[in-house]
C-alpha positions as CSV (number, residue, x, y, z in Angstrom):
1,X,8.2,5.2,8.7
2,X,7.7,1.2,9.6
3,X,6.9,-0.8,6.8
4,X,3.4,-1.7,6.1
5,X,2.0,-4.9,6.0
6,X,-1.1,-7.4,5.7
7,X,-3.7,-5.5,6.3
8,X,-2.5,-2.0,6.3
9,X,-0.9,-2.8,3.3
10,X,-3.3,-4.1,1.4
11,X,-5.8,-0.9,2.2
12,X,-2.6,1.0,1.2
13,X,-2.7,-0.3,-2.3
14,X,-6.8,-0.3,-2.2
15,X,-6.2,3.5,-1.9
16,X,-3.5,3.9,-5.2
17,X,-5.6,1.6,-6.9
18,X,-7.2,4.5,-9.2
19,X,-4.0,6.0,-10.5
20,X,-1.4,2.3,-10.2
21,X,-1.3,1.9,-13.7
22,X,-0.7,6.0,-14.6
23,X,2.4,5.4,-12.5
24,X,3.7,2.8,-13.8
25,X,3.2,2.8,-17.5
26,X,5.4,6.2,-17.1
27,X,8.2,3.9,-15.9
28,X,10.7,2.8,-19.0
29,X,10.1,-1.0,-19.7
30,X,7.7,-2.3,-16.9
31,X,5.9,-4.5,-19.0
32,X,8.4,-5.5,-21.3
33,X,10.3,-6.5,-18.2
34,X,7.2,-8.8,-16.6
35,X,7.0,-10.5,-20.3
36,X,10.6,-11.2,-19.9
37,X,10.1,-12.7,-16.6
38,X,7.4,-14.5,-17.8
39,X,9.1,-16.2,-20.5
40,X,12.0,-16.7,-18.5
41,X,9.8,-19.6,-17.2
42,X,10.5,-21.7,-20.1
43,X,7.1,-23.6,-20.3
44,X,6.6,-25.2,-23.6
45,X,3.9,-24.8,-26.4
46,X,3.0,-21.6,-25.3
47,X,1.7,-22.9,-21.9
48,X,-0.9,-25.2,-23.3
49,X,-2.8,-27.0,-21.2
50,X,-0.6,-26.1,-18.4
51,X,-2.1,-24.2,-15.1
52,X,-0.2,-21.0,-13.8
53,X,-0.5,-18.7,-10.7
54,X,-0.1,-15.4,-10.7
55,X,0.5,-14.5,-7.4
56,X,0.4,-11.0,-6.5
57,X,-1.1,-10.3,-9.8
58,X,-1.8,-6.1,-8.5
59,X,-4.1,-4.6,-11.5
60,X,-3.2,-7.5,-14.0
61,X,0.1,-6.3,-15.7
62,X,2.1,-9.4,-14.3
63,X,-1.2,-11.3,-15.9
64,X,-1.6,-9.6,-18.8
65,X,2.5,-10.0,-19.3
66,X,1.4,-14.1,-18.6
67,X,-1.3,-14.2,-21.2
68,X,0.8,-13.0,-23.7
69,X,3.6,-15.2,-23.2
70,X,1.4,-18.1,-22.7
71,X,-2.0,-17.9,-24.5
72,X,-2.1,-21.7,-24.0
73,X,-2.2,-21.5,-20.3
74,X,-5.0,-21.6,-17.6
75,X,-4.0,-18.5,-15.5
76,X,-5.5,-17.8,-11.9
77,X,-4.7,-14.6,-10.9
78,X,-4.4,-13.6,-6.6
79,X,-4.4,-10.8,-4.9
80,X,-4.5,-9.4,-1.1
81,X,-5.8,-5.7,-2.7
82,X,-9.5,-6.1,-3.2
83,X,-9.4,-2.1,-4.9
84,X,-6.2,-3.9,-6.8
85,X,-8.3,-7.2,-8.0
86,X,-11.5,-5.1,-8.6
87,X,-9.2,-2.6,-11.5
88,X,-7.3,-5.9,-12.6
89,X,-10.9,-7.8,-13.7
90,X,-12.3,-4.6,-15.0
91,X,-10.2,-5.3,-18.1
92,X,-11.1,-7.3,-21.2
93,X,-9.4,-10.8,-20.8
94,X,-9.7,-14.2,-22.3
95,X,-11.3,-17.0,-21.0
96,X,-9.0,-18.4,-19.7
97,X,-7.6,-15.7,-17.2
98,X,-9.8,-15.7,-13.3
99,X,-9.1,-13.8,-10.5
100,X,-9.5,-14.5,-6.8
101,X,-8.9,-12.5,-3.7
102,X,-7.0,-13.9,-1.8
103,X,-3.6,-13.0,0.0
104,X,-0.3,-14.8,-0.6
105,X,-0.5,-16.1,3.1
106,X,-4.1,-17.4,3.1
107,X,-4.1,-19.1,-0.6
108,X,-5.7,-22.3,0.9
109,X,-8.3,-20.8,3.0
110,X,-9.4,-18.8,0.1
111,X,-10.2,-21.6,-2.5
112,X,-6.4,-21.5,-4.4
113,X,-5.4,-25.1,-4.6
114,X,-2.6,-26.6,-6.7
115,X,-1.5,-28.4,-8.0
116,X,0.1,-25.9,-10.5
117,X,2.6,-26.2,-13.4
118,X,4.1,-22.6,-12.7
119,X,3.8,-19.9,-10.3
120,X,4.9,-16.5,-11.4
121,X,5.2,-13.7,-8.4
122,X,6.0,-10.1,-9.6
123,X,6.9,-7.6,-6.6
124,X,5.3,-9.9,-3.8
125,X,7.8,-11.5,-1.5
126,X,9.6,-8.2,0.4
127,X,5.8,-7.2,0.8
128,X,5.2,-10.4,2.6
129,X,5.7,-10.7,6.7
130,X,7.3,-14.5,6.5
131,X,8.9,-14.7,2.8
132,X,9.8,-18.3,3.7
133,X,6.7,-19.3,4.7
134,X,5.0,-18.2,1.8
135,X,8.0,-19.9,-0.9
136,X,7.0,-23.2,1.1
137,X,3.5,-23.0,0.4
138,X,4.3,-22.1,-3.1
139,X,6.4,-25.4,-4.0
140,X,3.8,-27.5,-1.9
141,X,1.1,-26.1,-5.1
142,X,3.4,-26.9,-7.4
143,X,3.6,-30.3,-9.4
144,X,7.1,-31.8,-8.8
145,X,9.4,-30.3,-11.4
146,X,6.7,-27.4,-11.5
147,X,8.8,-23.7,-12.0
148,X,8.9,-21.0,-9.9
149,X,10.0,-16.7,-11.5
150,X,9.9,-14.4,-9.3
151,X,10.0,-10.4,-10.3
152,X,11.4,-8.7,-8.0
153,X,13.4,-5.6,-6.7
154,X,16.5,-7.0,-4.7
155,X,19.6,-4.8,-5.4
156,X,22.8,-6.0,-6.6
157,X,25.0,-5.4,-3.6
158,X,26.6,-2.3,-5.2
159,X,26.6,1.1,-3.4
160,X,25.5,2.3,-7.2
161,X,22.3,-0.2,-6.8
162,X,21.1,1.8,-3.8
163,X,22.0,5.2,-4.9
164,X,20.2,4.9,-8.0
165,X,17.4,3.5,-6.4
166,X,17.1,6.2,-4.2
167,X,17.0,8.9,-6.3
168,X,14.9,7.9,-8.5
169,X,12.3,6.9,-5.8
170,X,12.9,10.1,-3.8
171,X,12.9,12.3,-7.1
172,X,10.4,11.1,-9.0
173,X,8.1,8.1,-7.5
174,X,7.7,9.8,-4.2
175,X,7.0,13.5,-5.4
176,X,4.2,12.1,-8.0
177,X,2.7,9.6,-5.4
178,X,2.3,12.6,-2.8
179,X,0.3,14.4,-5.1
180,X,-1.7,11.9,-5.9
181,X,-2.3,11.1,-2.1
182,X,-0.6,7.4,-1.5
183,X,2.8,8.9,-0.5
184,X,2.9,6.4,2.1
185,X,2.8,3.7,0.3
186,X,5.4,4.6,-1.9
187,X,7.9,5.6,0.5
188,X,7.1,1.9,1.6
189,X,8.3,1.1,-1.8
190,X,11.5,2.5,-1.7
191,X,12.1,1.2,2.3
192,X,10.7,-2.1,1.4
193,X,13.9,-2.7,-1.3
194,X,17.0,-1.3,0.5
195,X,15.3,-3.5,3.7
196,X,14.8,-6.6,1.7
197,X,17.2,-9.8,0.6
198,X,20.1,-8.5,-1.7
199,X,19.7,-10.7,-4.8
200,X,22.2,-13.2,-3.7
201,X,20.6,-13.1,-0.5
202,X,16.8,-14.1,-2.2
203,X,18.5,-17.0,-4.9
204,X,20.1,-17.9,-1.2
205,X,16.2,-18.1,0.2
206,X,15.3,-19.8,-2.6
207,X,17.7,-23.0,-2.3
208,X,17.0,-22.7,1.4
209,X,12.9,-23.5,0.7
210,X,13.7,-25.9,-1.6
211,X,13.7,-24.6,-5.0
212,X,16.5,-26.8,-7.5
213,X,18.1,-24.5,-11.0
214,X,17.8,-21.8,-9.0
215,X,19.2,-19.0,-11.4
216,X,19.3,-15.1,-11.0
217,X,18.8,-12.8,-14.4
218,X,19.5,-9.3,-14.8
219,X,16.7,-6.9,-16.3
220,X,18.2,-4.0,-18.8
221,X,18.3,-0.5,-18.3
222,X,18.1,1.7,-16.0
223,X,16.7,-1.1,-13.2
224,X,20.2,-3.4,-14.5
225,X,21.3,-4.5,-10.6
226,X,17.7,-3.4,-8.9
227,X,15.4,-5.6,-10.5
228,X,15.8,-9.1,-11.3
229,X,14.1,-12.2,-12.8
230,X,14.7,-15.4,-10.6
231,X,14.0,-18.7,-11.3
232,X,13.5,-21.9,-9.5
233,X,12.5,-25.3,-9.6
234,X,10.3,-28.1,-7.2
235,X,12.5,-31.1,-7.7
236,X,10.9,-34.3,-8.6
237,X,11.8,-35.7,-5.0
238,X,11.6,-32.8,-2.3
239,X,14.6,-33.1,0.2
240,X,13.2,-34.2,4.2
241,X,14.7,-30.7,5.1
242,X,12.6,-29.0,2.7
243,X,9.6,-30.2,3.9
């Protein structure tokens, strides 16, 4: 299959809306790992007083993972999933959390506007068309010095990476998500990884669009060289190239 994208993407995840969160509280450390992420930021006094965007935020776990970390925080929460944003608000959150529909390539034209102190993207860019693009307009919202982490699957590099990937897409994820009628969006899942940036490849984007302390962090367990934490920072001065 082709990958989807913008809009039949987005419908794709409208459809697996219902049963997201089923599937992936049964997968070992998922929300552990986002907190990580998330605090893998570094933003001081638990993020008071700061603003953060959560772009990409899916049914709120990558938000809920932010309001833990940083209670202090003003989050906005994005999403190009309407069925995705609609389950995400549902849930009991505290005033300080707001959600906006909105996709990652439209942010302006939908009302997002910086600037912000932190921007935290969990499983966003290889679902993107123009992952550059989008990484620009994300350092333009942010202050200068503002931080970037991105959660992401990008595989190590090692033939191990891939294989383990693979089977546990194409024995577990797959199977379930047939069953549960969104098999095509999960077979995008496992073609949209082994097609994206290797995680040298994405830190590599990253320094290209900008982004200074650029650092790539493992996750543990089983998702050790699939999933990793990157990190980023707009400088204080942007370099002409960069703009």
């Amino acid at each position: 299959m082709t990958l989807l994208r913008d809009e039949n993407l987005a419908a794709a995840f409208d459809h697996a809306a219902r049963s997201y969160d089923t599937l992936v509280a049964a997968n070992p450390g998922y929300h552990a790992h986002l907190r990580r992420s998330a605090r893998r930021l570094g933003l001081p006094r638990g993020g008071e007083g700061l603003r953060v965007l959560d772009l990409g935020c899916g049914t709120g776990a990558s938000t809920a993972a932010l309001a833990e970390v940083l209670p202090g925080a003003d989050i906005t929460a994005v999403d190009a999933s309407a069925g995705m944003l609609e389950r995400a608000a549902a849930k009991i959150w505290p005033p300080n959390v707001t959600f906006t529909h909105a996709p990652a390539e439209r942010l302006a034209q939908d009302g997002v506007t910086g600037p912000f102190d932190a921007v935290f993207a969990a499983y966003l860019f290889r679902n993107v068309t123009d992952p550059d693009a989008v990484l620009r307009t994300v350092r333009a919202l942010l202050v200068p010095g503002g931080r970037l982490a991105v959660h992401e699957y990008a595989l190590g590099g090692r033939r191990t990476d891939r294989a383990v990937w693979t089977l546990v897409c194409r024995g577990v994820v797959q199977p379930v998500a047939t069953l549960l009628g969104d098999g095509d969006l999960y077979r995008h899942l496992w073609r949209s990884v082994v097609e994206f940036d290797t995680a040298d490849r994405f830190a590599d984007r990253l320094r290209a669009n900008g982004f200074d302390r650029v650092r790539r962090l493992p996750l543990p367990g089983w998702q050790t060289g699939i999933t990793h934490t990157f990190t980023g920072r707009r400088p204080c001065t942007v370099p002409e190239d960069a703009r």
